[in-house]
N, C-alpha and C positions, 0 to 999 in steps of 0.2 A: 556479376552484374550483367543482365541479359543485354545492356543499352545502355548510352550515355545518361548516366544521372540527373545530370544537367539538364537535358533535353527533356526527359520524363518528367520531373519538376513543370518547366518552362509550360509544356503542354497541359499540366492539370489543369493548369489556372484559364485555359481556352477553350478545353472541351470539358465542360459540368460534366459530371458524375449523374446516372439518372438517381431522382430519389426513389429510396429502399427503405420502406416502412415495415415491421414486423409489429403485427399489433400484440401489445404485452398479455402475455395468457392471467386468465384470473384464477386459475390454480397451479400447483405442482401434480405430476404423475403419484401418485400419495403410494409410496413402496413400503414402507413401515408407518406401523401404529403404536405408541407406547401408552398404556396406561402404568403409572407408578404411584404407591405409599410410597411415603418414606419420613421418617421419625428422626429428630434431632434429639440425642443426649448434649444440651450445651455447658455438663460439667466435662462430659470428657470426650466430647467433641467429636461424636462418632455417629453414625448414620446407619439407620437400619430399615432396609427398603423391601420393596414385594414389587415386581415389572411384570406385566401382562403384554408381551409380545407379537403381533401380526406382519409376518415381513410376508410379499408377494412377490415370487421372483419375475425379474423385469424381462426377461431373455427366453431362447427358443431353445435355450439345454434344460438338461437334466442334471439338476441341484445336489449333489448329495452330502453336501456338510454344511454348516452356517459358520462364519468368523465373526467373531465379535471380541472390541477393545475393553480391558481392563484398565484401564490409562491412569487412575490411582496407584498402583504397585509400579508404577514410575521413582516412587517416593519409599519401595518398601525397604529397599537396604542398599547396600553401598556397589553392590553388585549388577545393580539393572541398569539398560543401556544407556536411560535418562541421568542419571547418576554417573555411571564413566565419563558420556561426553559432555559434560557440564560442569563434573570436578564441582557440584552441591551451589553452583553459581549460574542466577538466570538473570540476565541486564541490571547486574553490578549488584545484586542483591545476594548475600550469603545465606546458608540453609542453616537455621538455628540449629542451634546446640538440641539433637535429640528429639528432633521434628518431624519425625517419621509417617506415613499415612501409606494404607492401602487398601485393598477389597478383596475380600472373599465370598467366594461361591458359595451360600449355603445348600439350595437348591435348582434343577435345572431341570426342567419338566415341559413333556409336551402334553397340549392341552388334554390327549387320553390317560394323563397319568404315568406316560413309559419314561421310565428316569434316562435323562440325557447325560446325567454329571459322572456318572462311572466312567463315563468314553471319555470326558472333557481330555485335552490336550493341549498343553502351552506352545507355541509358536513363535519361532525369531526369524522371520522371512528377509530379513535386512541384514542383520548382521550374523545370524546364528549364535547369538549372546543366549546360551542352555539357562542360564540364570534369570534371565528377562520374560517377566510375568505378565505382560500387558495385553499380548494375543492369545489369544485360544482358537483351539479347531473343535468346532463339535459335528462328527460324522451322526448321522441320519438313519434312522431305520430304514427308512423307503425313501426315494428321491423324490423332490420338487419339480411335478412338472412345467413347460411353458406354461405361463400366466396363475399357474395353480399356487397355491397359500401355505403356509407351514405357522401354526399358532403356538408358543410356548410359555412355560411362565420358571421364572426367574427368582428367588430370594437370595438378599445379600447382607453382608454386616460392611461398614467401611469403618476404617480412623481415618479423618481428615488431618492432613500434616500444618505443621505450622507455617503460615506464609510464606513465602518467596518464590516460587514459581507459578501463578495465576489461581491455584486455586488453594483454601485452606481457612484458616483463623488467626486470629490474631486478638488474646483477649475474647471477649464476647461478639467480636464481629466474626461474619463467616463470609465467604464467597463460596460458592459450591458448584465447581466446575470439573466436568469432565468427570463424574462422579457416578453413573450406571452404567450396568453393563450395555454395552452400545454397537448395535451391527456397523462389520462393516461395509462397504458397496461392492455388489455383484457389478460388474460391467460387462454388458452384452458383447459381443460380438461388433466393432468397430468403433464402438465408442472411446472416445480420445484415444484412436489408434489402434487398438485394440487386435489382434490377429484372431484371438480366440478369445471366448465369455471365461470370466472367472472373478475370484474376490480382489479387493484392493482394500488390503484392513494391513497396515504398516504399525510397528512398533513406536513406543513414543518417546522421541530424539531429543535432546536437548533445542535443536535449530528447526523444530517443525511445530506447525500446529494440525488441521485436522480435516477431515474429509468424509463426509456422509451421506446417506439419503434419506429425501424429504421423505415426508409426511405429516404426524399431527401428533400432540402431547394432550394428556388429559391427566395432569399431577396435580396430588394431595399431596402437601407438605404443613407435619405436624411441630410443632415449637411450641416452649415455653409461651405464657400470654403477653409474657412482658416483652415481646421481642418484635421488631417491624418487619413485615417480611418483602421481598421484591423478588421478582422474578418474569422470566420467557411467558407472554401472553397474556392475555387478560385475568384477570381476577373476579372470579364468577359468585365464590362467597368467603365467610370467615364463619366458621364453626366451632362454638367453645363445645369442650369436653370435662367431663365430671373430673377428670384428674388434674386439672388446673392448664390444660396445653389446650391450642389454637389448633385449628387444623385450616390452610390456606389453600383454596383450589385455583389453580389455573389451568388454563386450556390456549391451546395455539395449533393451527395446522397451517398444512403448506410452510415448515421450517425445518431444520434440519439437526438441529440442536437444543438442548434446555439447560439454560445457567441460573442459578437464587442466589441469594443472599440473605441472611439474617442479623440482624441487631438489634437490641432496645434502644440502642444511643440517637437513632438514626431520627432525623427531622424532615417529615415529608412536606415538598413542595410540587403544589398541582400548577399545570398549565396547560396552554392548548394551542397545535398548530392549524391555524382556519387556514384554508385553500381560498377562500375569498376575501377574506380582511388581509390578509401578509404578503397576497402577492396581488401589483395593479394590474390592470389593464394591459400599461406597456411592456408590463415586466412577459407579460404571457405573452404577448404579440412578438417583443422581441426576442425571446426562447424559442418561440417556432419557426420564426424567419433563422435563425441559427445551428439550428437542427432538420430544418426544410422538414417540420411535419404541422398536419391542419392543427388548430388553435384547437379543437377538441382533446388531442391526444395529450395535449399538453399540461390538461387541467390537471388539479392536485384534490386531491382528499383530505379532513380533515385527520387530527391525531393527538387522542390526550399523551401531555408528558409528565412526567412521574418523576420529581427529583428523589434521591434518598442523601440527605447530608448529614456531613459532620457540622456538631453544634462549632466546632472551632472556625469551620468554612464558610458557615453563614453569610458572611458578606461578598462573597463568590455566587450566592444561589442566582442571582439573577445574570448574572456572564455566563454561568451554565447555561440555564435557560435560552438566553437570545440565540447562545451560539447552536443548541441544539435545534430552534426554530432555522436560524438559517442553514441547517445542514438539509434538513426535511425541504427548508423552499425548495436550494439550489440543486441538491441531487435529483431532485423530483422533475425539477426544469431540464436540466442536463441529461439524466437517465434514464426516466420513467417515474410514474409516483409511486411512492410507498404504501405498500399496499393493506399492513395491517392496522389495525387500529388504536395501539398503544406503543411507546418508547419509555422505557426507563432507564435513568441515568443515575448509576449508585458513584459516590463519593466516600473512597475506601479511609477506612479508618486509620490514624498515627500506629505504626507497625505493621501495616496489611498492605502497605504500595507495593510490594511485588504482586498484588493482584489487578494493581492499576491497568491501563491502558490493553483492556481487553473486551471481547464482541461474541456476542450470544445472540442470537436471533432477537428483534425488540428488547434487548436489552446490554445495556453495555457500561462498562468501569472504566471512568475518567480517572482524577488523580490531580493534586495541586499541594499550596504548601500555604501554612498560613500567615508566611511573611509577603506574600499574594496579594494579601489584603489592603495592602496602603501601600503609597510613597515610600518609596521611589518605584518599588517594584509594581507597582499596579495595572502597568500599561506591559508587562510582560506577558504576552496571551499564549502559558501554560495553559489552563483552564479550559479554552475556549478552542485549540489547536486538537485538545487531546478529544475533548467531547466531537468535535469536526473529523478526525481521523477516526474515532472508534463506531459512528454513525454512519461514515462512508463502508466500512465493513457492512451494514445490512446489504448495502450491492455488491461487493466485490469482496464476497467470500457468501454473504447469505445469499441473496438473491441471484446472483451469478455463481455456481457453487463450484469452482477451480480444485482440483485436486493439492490443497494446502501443502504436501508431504511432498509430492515429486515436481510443481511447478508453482514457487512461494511467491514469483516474481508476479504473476496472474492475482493475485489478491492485495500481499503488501505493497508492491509497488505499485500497481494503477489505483490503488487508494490514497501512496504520499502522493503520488501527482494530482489526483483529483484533491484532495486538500490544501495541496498547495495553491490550487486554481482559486479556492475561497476564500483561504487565508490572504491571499493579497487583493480581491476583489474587496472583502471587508476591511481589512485593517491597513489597505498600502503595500506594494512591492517592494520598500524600504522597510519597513517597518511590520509585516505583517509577523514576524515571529517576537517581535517587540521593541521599546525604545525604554535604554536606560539613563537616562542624566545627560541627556545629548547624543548617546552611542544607539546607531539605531540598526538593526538584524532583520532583514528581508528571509522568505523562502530560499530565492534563489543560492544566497551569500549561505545559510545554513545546510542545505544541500551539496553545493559545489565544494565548500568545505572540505569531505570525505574523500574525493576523486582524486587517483592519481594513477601516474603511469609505472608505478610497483604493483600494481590492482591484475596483475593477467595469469592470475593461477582460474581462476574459473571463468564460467558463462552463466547469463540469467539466467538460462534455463539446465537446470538440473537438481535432482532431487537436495532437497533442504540439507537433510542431514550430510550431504557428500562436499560441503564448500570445504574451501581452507580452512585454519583455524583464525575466528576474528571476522569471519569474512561475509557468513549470513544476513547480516544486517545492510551491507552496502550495497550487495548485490541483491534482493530480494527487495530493497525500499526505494535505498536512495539511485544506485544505477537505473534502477527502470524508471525513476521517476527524470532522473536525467536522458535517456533516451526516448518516452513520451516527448517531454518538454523538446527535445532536436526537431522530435519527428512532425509536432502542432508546427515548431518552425519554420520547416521544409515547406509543409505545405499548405499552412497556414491556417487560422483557428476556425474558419468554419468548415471546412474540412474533416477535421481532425474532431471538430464536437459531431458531427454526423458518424464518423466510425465508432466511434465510442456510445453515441445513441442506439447505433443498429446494433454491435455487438450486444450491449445491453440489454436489447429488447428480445432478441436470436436467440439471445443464451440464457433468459430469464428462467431461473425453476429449473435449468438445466446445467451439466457437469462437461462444459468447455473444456479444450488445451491447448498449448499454442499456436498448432496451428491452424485450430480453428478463428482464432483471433487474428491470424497470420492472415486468412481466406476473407474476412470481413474487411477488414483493410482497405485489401488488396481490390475486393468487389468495389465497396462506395469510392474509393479515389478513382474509377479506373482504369491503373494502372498494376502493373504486378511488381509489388512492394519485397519483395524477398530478397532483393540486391541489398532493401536496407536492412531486412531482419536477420540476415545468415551470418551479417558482421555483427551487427548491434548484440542481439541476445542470442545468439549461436556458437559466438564466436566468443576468446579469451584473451582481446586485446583492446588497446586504448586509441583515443584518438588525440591529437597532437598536431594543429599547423602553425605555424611560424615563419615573419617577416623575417629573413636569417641575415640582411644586409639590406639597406638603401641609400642611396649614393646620387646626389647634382650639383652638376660642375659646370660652370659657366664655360661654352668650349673656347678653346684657343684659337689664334690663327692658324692658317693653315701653313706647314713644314716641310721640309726633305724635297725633296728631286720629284717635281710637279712636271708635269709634260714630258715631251721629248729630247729635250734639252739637258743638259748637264748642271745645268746650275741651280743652286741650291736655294731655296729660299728658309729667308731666317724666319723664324718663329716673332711673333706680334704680340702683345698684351692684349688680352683681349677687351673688348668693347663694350659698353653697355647696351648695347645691340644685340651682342652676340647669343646666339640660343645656350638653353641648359641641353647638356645630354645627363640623364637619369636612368641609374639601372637597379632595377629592383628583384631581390631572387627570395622565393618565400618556398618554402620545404615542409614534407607531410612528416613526422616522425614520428607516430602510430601506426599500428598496421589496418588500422582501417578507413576508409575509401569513403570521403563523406562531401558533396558538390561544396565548392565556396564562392563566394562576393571577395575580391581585390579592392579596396580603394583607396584613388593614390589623391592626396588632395595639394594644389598648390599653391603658391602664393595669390593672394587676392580673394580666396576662397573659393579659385574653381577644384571640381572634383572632378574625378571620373573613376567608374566602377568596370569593372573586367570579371566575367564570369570566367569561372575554374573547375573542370569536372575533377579534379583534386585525385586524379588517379595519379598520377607520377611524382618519383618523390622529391625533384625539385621542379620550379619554374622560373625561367627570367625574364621580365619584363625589361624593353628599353622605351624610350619616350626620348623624342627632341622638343622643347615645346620652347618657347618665349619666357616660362614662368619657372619659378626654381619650382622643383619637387621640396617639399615640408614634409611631406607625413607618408607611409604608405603602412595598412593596417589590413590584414585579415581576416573578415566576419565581421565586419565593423559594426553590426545591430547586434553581435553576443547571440546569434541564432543558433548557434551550436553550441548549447550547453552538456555535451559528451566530451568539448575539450577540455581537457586535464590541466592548460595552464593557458590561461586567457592573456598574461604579461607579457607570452613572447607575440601575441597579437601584434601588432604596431612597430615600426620605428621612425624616428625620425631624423632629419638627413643633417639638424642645427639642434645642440642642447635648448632644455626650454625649463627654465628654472619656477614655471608654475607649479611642478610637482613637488617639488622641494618647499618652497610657499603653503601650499595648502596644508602640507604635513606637519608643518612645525606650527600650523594656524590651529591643526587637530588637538597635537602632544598640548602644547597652552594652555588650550579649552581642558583638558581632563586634567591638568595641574591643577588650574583654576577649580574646579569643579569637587576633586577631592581635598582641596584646602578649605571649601565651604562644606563640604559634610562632615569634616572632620573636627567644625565647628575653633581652625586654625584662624 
């Protein structure tokens, strides 16, 4: 810590930050092009494609091989690295009996016709797992100069596996993810760090998702007629064919991936997010005053949205709907607006929820259940939590494009925290993950949940596949979402919305890493923020303070051999005169270093608050005052949501039998409560 914490805090709030606008680019550097066919067999569920290839190297070397993922042969046998570390299970979903899916190579051509596939080569740059089919090296006749082009074309056959890891079938539904062969990213020379230019195309891990460069899609996808199709980018036509199949084209550039889906079941519902009917006046006014940028920047675009449902979730369509309108307001207000012109929101089929809660460029899969539908559960916002979290994905994973594979904390976690930020503007900070029969589930309560001081075998930051076992999830969502939420604390939310606007805008269409997020920070507050990043996500320990004793005693008279004299004086009852002496000792037991608020509050209701650079790992407070000491609490506004046990906050110096009251006023009510549903 370069400086007292404390002090640095104290200061932000007196010396403004200048404001730092990056105006949002209206394109991405376009490094690849894909044109793709690709044909659905939907008896046996297999896909047979043709990819027209343009990658342009971004960097000032000489190019001489291309990497690209095969990320279906994740699913081809029991052998590949996805399958080891996953032991055939992705977020409690098991891999059906005989569920197998992969991709093969049929051809691999550059655009003169010189066959590339004879050289093709498998690659395990992670683990050296000889078995793991996901990478390939394809060396080059001639190298790719700076800025110069390398065009090739591609044929494939795929089996799509049967659901449970994000992409697959289930039935006549399809999701179809992760599904061509797909370059991976050259990184020049400095970019996120970088010492030297070379590829970043990683195998595909049970605990990762994915990492690309933009450019543009121009896919035909051919299906059955009877089938509804959704997918990444607009929909430009629908072409029947003499053989009784559909041929569905879409197009999207400036993105960096392409997901579809097919089903006949599916029930489409249209809508539309207006930039000037959904958001007022003061709502725009007050977004800019928030993020300190002019009232121009601020405006929003309009964007058709596209439900695809299940006919069982129909009375769900429209909680989809609002919630995805206000993901499009509020990210737009908060981050930048959305800059393409369509969202679709597919609602995966009974058996295909391991494809749920997933994000494709303009298109993304929610996930609900159709006990949703009514009382009691209805005010449970599944639905509207998942479409909110997999929309915030268009910025923090698509439109800010984080390397998903070595830093998951940059994507999923500043997406739960920004969801969170929604979920309780809209539905209540009690209540925003929902209320059942009286029992009500805020964010915060669902998050903090997870946290504990067992938690310090990792750090946020490090590659996805290397956490412990169990451990991807906390560390990649909910940790960073808990140390966001510290960090808005410290230094309060308009702050903390301006770092998040600039990053946002800095890194839009572009491939950030930590510490480039570390450097954004650091600029708008500023102040040099790294005292709290080197513990927070650097580091692999917990944080922990606690009131460890408090103690007021009305004092005594005074005793013993007073003056010069020999004589003794006797001890007095004391007085109701007489002052308290109060000693308070509050202890850090985490290893990490985080400023606190003291406050001791006494009888009558006065307070008094004592700042704490909370570097030491105890402190004792004394107080002689007229008033007894009641209470002396730690973090008393919960600002520090990184501590791991908020209970040992507080103590107090007289029992106080309100807690006991309130609890057995709780247990009652859900007595009461299941004896009336139980129809007792």
């Amino acid at each position: 810590m370069p400086r007292p914490a404390l002090l640095v805090i104290i200061l932000s709030f007196f010396v403004p930050a200048l404001a730092i606008a990056d105006l949002l680019p209206e394109h991405a550097a376009r490094v690849v092009t894909y044109s793709i066919d690709v044909s659905l067999d939907s008896a046996t569920h297999k896909l047979t494609g043709m990819e027209q290839v343009t990658w342009r190297n971004p960097s000032s070397d000489q190019v001489t091989e291309l990497r690209l993922h095969l990320y279906l042969n994740a699913f081809r046998n029991s052998r590949s690295t996805f399958m080891r570390e996953s032991g055939g299970q992705l977020r409690d979903i098991d891999m059906p009996e005989y569920g197998w899916g992969w991709i093969d190579l049929t051809k691999l051509a550059l655009a003169d016709g010189t066959d590339l596939l004879k050289s093709v080569a498998f690659d395990a740059p992670d683990d050296g797992n000889a078995d793991d089919r996901t990478v390939i090296r394809v060396p080059l006749p001639s190298p790719v100069g700076p800025g110069g082009e390398v065009r090739f074309t591609a044929a494939f056959t795929a089996q799509l596996p049967r659901i449970f890891a994000r992409s697959g079938y289930a039935g006549d539904y399809h999701l179809v993810g992760q599904w061509f062969p797909k370059l991976g990213v050259y990184e020049p020379s400095g970019l996120r760090g970088r010492q030297a230019g070379g590829w970043n195309c990683h195998q595909y891990h049970a605990n990762s998702e994915f990492y690309a460069d933009y450019g543009s899609f121009d896919v035909r996808i051919t299906v059955p007629s009877r089938f509804v199709v959704g997918a990444t980018g607009r929909l430009q036509n629908k072409t029947p064919r003499p053989d009784g199949n559909v041929t569905w084209r879409y197009v999207q550039a400036d993105v960096h991936d392409f997901g579809w889906t097919a089903d006949p079941a599916f029930v489409e519902v249209n809508g539309r997010f207006s930039g000037t009917r959904d958001v007022t006046d003061a709502e725009y006014a007050a977004a800019a005053k928030l993020v300190d940028r002019p009232l121009a920047e601020i405006r929003l675009t309009d964007v058709d949205i596209r439900l695809l449902m299940q006919p069982a979730h129909m009375p769900q369509a429209q909680r989809y709907m609002e919630s995805a309108r206000q993901a499009i307001k509020h990210f737009g207000l908060w981050y930048g607006h959305y800059p393409y012109p369509t969202l679709t929101v597919v609602d995966p089929a009974y058996g295909g929820l391991g494809s749920g809660g997933m994000e494709y460029p303009t298109f993304i899969t929610a996930g609900t259940h159709m006990l949703l539908n009514r009382w009691p559960l209805d005010q449970v916002h599944v639905a509207e939590e998942v479409t909110i979290h997999e929309y915030g994905h268009q910025y923090w994973y698509g439109m800010v494009g984080s390397n998903e594979f070595e830093e998951a904390w940059l994507d999923e976690g500043f997406n739960s925290y920004s969801t969170g930020r929604l979920v309780d503007r809209l539905y209540g900070p009690e209540t925003s993950v929902g209320a059942v029969l009286g029992l009500r589930i805020g964010h915060r309560d669902e998050v903090r949940a997870t946290n504990s001081p067992l938690r310090t075998f990792d750090r946020l930051r490090q590659p996805a596949w290397t956490y412990s076992p169990g451990s991807y999830g906390f560390y990649s969502y909910d940790r960073t979402d808990l140390t966001l939420e510290t960090l808005e604390h410290l230094l309060g939310e308009p702050m903390m919305a301006r770092i998040m606007r600039t990053y946002s805008e800095r890194w839009r269409f572009r491939h950030p890493s930590s510490d480039d997020f570390y450097a954004v920070a650091s600029e708008v507050a500023g102040q040099d923020l790294m005292w709290f990043f080197k513990s927070a996500a650097e580091t692999a320990d917990y944080v922990d303070y606690e009131v460890s004793s408090a103690d007021s005693r009305r004092r005594e008279g005074d005793a013993g051999r007073l003056g010069e004299t020999a004589k003794l004086t006797e001890p007095k009852e004391p007085g109701d005169t007489a002052p308290y002496d109060s000693v308070i000792v509050v202890r850090r037991r985490g290893g990490i270093v985080l400023p606190q608020v003291i406050e001791l509050t006494f009888e009558g209701g006065r307070k008094e608050r004592v700042n704490w650079d909370g570097a030491d790992r105890w402190k004792r407070l004394t107080r002689t005052t007229k008033d007894r000491l009641e209470r002396a609490e730690i973090d008393p506004g919960h600002r520090i949501w990184l501590d791991v046990n908020w209970t040992n906050n507080s103590r107090r110096t007289t029992a106080d039998r309100r807690a006991a009251t309130t609890w057995t006023a709780r247990v009652l009510f859900w007595v009461q409560q299941f004896v009336s549903l139980a129809g007792l």
